[in-house]
C-alpha positions as CSV (number, residue, x, y, z in Angstrom):
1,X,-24.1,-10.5,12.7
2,X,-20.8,-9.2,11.1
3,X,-20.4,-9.3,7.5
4,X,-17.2,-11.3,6.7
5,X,-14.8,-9.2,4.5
6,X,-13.7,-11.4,1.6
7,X,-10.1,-11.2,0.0
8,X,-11.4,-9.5,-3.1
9,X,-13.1,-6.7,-1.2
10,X,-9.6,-6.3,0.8
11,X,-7.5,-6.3,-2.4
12,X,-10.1,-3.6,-3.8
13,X,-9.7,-1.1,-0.7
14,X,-5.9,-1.6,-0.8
15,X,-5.8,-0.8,-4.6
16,X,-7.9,2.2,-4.0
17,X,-5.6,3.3,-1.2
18,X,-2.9,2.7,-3.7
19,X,-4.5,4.7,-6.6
20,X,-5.3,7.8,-3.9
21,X,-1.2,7.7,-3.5
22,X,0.1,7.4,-6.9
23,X,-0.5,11.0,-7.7
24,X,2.0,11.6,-5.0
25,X,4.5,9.4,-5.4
26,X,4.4,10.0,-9.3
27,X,5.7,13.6,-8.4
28,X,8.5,13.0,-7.1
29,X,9.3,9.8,-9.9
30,X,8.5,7.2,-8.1
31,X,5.3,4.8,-8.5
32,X,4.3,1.6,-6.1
33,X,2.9,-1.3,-7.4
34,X,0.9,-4.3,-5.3
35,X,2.5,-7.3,-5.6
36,X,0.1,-9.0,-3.1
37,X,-2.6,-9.2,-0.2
38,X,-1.9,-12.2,2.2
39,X,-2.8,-13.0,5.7
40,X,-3.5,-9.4,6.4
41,X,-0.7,-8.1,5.2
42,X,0.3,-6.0,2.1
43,X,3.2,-6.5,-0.1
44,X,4.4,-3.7,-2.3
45,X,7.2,-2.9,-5.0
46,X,8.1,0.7,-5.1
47,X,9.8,1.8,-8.7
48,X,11.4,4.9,-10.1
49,X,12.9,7.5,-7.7
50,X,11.1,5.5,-4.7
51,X,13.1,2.2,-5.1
52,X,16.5,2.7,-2.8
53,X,15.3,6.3,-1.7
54,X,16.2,7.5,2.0
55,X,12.9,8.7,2.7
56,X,11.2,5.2,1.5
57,X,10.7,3.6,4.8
58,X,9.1,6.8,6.0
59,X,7.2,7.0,2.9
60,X,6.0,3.5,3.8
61,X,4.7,3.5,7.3
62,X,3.9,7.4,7.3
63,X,2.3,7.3,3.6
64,X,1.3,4.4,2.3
65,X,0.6,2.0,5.2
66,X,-1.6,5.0,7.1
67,X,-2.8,5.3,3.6
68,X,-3.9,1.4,3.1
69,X,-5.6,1.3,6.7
70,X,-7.8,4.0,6.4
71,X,-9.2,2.3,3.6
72,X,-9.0,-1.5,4.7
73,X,-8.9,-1.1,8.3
74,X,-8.2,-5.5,8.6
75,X,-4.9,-4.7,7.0
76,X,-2.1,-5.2,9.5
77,X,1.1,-3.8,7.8
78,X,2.4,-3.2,4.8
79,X,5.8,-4.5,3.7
80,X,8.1,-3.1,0.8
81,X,9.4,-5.9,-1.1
82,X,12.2,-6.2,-3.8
């Protein structure tokens, strides 16, 4: 029988993930902040030097999202919002 994953454990993987990134993101002035977990799906705020950056999208699905599923494999995507 499979142990259902509640939406607190979910929201504690992601912010893990998140906390494993921060170091990284912090280097270059930038910092990402969870906004929410709904649906499968995570919504984040980047800040600093990430907010408008060029590279953010790639930062996103290459980083962040690869990031957030290793750690909470349910979550779908991750989204960037304003």
């Amino acid at each position: 029988m499979n142990k259902q994953i509640t939406h607190e454990e979910t929201v504690t993987k992601v912010m893990h993930a998140l906390e494993s990134i921060r170091p990284f993101l912090n280097k270059d002035g930038g910092d990402i902040e969870l906004i929410d977990v709904k649906d499968h799906i995570v919504l984040v705020k980047l800040h600093g030097n990430c907010n408008g950056c060029p590279m953010s999208f790639s930062t996103m699905k290459l980083g962040v999202e690869n990031t957030v599923k290793q750690f909470a494999p349910e979550i779908l995507e991750v989204l960037a919002v304003e």
